[in-house]
N, C-alpha and C positions, 0 to 999 in steps of 0.2 A: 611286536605290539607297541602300537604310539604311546607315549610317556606324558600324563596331562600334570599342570602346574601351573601353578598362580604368578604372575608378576605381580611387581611393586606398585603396579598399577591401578590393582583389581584385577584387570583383563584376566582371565583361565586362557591357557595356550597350551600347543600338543604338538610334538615333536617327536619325530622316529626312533628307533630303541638304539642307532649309532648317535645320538646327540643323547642319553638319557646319563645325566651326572653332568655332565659339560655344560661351559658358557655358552649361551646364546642369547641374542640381541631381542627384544620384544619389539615387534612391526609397529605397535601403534605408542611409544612413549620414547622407544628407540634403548631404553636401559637398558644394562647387559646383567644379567641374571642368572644362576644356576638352573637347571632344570633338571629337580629334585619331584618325586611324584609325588602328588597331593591326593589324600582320600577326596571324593565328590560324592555327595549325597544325589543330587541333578546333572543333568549333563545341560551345561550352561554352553550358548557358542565357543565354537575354539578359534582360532589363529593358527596357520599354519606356521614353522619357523624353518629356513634354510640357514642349513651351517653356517658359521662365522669364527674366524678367530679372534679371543678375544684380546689377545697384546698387539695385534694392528687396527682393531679396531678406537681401542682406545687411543694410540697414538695422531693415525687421522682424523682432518675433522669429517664429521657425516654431515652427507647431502637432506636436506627435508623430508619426510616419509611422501613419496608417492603412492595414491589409489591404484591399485592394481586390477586387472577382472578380477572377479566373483569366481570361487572356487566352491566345486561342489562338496570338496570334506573339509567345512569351515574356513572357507578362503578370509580376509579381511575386509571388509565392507564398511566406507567412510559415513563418519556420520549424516543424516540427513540435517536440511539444514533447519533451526528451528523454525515453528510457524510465528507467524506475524501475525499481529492483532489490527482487526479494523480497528481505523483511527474513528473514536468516537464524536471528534469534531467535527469529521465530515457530513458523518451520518445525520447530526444535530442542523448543519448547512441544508442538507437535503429537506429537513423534514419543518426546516423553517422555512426556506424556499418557496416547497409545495405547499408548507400550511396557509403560507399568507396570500398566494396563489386563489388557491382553492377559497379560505374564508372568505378572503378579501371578493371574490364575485360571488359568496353565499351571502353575506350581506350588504353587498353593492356599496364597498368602499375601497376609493380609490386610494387613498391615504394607507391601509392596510397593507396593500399590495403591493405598491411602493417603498414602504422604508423595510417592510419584511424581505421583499425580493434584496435592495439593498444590502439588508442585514446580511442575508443568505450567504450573498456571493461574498461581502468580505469574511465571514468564517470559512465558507468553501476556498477559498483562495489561500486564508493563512493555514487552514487543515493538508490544502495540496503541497505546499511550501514544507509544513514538518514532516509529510510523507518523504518526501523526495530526498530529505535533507536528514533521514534517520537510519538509511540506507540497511534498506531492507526486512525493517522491525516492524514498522508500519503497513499496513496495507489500507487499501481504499480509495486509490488515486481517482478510480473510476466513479467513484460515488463523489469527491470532493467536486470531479469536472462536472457531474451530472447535476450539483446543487445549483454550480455557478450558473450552468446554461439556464436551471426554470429559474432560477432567481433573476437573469437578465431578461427573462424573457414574463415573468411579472411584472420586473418595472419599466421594462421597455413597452409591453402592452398598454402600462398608463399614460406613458410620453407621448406612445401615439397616439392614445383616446386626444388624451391634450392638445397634442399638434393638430390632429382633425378637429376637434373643436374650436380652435382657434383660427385656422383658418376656415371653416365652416363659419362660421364667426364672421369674419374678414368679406367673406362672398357677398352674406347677406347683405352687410354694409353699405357694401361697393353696388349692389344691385338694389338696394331703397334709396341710395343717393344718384341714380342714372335715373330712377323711376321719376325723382322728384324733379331732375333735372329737364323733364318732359313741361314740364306748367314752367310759363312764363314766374318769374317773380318780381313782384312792382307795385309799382303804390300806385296803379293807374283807376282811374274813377268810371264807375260804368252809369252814366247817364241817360 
């Protein structure tokens, strides 16, 4: 019958009735610890433990604990890793981005759409920058890239109103000054 016991660790761990009193090593902190049986109210996961002795083990040094497969009678299974939180900056990029996007042609200003998209893309830029650079804490990269693109593409839509405007601009110009260039000009007297 398996012998369950507590490590130093917390961890509960279970070991066969030839290791039950003996030193043995705990898989996830690596201390060596008696394995004396503990009452359990629950049966909390176990740890398997393979024999070890404990005066060479304490002499060498030990290798890092390696994830092992998944045992079906409470094998050792590595932590997952924690979740990461969307970066709030990003989302704020997005939602500036789009707002000034969106406002900005609900009431037909181009000035909105411009420093908003603007705005956007430099929070979306600095939010992608801590994402990357928080390594792995962060999540959202997808959402900071997504701010930048509608925010370039807010103020790049005014750039081009502007540049078509101005050279729309430019045409007329060029073509009311060929039109006029049709009539003689001259101070000549009609008698």
């Amino acid at each position: 019958m398996p012998v369950d016991f507590a490590c130093d660790c917390g961890r509960m761990l279970r070991v066969g009735d030839d290791l039950a009193g003996k030193a043995v090593r705990c898989p996830i902190c690596r201390k060596i610890v008696n394995a004396v049986a503990v009452p359990t109210e629950a049966e909390p996961p176990m740890a398997s433990i393979a024999p070890e002795a404990p005066a060479a083990a304490e002499s060498a040094p030990q290798p890092a604990p390696r994830p092992g497969p998944l045992s079906r009678h409470g094998g050792v299974r590595p932590p997952p890793p924690p979740p990461g939180r969307t970066s709030r900056m990003a989302i704020v990029g997005l939602v500036i981005s789009a707002g000034s996007f969106l406002f900005g042609r609900w009431v037909d200003s181009l000035e909105i759409m411009f420093c908003g998209g603007i705005l956007g893309i430099g929070i979306s830029l600095f939010a992608w920058a801590r994402i990357h650079a928080s390594g792995g804490k962060l999540k959202g990269g997808a959402i900071a890239s997504s701010a930048a693109i509608v925010g370039a593409f807010s103020a790049g839509a005014v750039v081009l109103f502007l540049v078509l405007g101005i050279v729309l601009l430019l045409v007329i110009i060029v073509l009311i000054a060929q039109f006029l260039s049709l009539f003689p000009s001259g101070t000549s007297s009609c008698h």
